[in-house]
N, C-alpha and C positions, 0 to 999 in steps of 0.2 A: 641899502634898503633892508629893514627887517622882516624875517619873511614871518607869514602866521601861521600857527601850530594849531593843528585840531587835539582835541581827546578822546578818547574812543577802550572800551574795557576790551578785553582777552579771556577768552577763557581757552587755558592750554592744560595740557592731562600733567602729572606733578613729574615724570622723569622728564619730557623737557623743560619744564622750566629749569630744574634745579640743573642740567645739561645748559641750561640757556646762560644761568646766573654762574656755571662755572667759567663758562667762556668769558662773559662780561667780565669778572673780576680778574680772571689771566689778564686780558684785554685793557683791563682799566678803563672802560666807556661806563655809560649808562646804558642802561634796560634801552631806553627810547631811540637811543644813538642807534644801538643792535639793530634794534628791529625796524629804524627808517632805513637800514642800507639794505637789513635781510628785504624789507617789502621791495625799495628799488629794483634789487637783481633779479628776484621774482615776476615783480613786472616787467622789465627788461626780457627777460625770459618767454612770456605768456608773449608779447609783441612779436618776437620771435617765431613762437610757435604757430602763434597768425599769420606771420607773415609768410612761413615756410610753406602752408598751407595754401594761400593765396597761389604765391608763386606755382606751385605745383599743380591748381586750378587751370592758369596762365599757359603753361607749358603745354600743358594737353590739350589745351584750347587752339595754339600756336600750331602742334605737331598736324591735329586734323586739318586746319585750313590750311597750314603746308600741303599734306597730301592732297588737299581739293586743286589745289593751284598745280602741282605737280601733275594729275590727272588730265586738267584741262591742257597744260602744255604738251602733251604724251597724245591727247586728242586731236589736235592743231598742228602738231607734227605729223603727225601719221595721214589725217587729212590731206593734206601737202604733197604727202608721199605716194598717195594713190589719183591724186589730178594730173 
């Protein structure tokens, strides 16, 4: 299945481009080839940086209700221990 291509213009400042098109031609790709894998890993990246984000949202969230549960067990215990 062929996949569909958008177009879309660039405006990049002239040291990287011409940094862009040195690579390219070592490379032997095209411009378009570069820059669909450059955006991939980029995005890939940003996914990343969300997700890290998330997770670390998660974790703190986990630690406090840990300690609430740990509190109530430390509660129930000790209750116990004075009946």
């Amino acid at each position: 299945m062929e996949k569909l291509m958008k177009y879309f213009s660039l405006k990049i400042n002239d040291k990287l481009f011409k940094e862009t098109d040195n690579i390219v031609s070592e490379m032997k790709i095209t411009k378009s080839k570069y820059f669909n894998e450059a955006l991939h890993l980029y995005n890939f990246y940003i996914k990343r940086k969300k997700l890290k984000k998330q997770l670390h949202i998660e974790s703190t969230l986990t630690r406090i209700k840990s300690l609430e549960v740990l509190r109530e067990f430390e509660s129930v215990y000790e209750n116990n221990l004075n009946d």
